[in-house]
C-alpha atoms as a printed R data frame, in Angstrom:
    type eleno elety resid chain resno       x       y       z
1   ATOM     1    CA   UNK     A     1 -15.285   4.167   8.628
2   ATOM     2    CA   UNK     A     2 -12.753   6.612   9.122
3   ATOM     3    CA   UNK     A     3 -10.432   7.181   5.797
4   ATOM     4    CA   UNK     A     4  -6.983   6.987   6.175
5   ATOM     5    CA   UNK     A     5  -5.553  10.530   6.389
6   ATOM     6    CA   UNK     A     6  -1.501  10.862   6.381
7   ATOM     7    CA   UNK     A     7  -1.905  14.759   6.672
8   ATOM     8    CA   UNK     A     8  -5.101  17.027   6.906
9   ATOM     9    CA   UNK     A     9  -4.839  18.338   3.682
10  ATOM    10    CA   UNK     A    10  -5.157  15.571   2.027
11  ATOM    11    CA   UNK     A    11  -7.635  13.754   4.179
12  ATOM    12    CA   UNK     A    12 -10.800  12.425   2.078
13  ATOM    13    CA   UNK     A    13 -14.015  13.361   4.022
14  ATOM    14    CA   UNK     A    14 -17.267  15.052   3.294
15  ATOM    15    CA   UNK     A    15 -15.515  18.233   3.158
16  ATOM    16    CA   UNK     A    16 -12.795  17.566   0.629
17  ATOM    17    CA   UNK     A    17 -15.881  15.660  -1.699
18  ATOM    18    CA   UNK     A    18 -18.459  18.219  -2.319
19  ATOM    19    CA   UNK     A    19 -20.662  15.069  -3.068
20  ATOM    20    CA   UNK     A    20 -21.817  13.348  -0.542
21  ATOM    21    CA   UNK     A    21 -22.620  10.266  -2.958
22  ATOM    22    CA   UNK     A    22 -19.241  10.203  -4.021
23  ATOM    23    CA   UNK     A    23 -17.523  10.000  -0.835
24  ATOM    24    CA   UNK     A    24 -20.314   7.555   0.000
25  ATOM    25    CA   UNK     A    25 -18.822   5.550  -2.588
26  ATOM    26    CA   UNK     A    26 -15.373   5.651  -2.553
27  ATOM    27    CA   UNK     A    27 -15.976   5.018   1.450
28  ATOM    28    CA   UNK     A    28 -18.393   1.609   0.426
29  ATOM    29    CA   UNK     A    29 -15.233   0.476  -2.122
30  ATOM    30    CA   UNK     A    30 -12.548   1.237   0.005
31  ATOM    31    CA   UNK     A    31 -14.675  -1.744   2.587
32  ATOM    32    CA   UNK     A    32 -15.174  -3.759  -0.516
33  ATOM    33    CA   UNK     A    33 -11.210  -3.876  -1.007
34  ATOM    34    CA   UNK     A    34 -10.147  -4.603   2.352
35  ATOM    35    CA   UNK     A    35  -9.985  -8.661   1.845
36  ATOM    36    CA   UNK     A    36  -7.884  -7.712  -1.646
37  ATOM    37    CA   UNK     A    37  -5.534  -5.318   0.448
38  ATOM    38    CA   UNK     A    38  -4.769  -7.575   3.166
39  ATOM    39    CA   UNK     A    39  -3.674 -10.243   0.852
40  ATOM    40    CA   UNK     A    40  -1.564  -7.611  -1.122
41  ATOM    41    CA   UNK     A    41   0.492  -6.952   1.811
42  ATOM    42    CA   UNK     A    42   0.700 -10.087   3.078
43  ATOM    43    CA   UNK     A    43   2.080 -11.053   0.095
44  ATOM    44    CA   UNK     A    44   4.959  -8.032   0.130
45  ATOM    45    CA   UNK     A    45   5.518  -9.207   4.025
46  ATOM    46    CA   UNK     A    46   6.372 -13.024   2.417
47  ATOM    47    CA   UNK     A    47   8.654 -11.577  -0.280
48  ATOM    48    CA   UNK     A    48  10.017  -9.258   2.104
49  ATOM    49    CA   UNK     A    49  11.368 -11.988   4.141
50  ATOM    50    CA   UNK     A    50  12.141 -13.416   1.221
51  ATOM    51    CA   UNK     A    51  14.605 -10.715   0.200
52  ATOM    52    CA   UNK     A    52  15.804 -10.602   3.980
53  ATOM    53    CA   UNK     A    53  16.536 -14.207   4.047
54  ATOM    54    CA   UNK     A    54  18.505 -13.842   0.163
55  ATOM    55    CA   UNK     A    55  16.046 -16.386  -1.125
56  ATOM    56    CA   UNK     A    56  13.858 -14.046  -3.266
57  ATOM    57    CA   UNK     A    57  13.044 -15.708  -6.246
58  ATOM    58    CA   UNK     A    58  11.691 -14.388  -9.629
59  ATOM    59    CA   UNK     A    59   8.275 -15.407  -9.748
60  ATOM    60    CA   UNK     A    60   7.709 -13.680  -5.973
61  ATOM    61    CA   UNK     A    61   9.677 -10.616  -6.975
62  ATOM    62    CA   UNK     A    62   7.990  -9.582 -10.125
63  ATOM    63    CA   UNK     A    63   4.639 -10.625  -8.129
64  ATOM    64    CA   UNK     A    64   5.442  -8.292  -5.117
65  ATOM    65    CA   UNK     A    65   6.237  -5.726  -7.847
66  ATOM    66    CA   UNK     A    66   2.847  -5.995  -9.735
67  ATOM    67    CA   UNK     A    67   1.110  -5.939  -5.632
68  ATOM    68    CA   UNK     A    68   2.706  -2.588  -4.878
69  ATOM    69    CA   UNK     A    69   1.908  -1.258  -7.888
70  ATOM    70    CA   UNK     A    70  -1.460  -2.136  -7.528
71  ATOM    71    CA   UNK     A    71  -1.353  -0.918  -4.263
72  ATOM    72    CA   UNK     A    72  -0.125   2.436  -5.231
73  ATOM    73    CA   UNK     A    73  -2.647   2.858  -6.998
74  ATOM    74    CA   UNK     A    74  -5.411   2.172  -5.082
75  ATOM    75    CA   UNK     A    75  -4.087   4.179  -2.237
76  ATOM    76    CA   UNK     A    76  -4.100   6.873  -4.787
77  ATOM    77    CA   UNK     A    77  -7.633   6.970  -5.625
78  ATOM    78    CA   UNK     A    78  -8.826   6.453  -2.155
79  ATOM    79    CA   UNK     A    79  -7.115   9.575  -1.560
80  ATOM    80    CA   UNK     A    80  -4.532   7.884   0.846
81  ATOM    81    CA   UNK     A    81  -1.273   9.475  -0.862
82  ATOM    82    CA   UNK     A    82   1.467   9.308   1.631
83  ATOM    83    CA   UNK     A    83   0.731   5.054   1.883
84  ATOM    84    CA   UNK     A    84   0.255   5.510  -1.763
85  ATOM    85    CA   UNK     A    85   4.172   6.742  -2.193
86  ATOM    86    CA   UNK     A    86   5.260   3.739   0.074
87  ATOM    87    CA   UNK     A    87   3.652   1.959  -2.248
88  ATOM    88    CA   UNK     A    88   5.535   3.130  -5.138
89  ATOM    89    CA   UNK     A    89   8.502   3.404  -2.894
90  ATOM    90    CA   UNK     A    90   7.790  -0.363  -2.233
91  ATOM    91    CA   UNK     A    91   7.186  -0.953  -6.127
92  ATOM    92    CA   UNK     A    92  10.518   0.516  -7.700
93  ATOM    93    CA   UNK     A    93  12.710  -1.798  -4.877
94  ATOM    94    CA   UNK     A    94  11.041  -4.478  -6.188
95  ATOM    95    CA   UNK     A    95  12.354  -3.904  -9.842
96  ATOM    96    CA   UNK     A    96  15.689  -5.099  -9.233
97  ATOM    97    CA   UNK     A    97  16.840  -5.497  -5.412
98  ATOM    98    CA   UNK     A    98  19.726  -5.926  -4.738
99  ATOM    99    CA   UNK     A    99  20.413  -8.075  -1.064
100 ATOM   100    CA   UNK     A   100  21.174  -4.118   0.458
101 ATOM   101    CA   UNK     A   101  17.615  -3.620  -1.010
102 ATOM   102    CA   UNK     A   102  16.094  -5.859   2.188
103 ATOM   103    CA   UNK     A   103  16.327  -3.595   4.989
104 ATOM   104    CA   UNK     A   104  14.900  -0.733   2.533
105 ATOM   105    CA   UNK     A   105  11.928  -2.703   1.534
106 ATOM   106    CA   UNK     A   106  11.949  -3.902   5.418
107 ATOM   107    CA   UNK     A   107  11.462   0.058   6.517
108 ATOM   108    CA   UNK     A   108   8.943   0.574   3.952
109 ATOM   109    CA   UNK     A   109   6.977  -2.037   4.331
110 ATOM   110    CA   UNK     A   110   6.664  -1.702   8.227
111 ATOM   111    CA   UNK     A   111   5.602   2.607   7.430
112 ATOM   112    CA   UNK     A   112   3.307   1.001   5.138
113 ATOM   113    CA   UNK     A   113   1.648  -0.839   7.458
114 ATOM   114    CA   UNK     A   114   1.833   1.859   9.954
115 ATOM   115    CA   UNK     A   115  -0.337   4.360   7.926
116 ATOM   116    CA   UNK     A   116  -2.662   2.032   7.122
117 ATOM   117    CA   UNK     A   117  -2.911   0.059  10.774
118 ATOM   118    CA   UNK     A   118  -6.140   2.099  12.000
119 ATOM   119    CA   UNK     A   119  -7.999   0.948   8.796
120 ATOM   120    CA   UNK     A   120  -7.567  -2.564   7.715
């Protein structure tokens, strides 16, 4: 698997993990959280259109908070930080939108998804 690497100097590879066990490991994780990241952004996509639509209730918005934050940080420790900033990005829209908010959290959502597309 190919890590996801938004510039070269801050891909994670064998060279930028002087252990080979370690970046064996993060690499076997990263795999193991697919199925939970997939269903994290799903999630943001729902209350996304949500938001778009002016129907984004409390119980999704908090939830799509708590996702990108979760998100943020597991970009982070993968080593993924430019999706990891969309994340956070994604995160502090979520802690009070307002309906200008949607095509914000619209944008970042869809670079989200861009950066990670070759690795999901």
């Amino acid at each position: 698997m190919v890590p996801l690497a938004p510039r070269n100097d801050e891909v994670m590879n064998p060279s930028s993990h002087p252990d080979p066990e370690l970046f064996a490991l993060l690499q076997d994780l990263w795999k193991k959280h697919l199925p939970s990241t997939h269903e994290r952004l799903d999630l943001l996509d729902h209350a996304v259109q949500m938001a778009s639509n002016g129907h984004l209730d409390e119980t999704v918005r908090a939830e799509a908070q708590s996702v990108a934050h979760k998100l943020s940080g597991n970009l982070g420790m993968f080593g993924y930080k430019e999706a990891g900033e969309v994340a956070s990005d994604i995160e502090h829209t979520f802690k009070a939108p307002t309906p200008q908010d949607a095509t914000v959290l619209k944008e970042h959502l869809r670079r989200l998804r861009e950066l990670l597309a070759a690795y999901l």
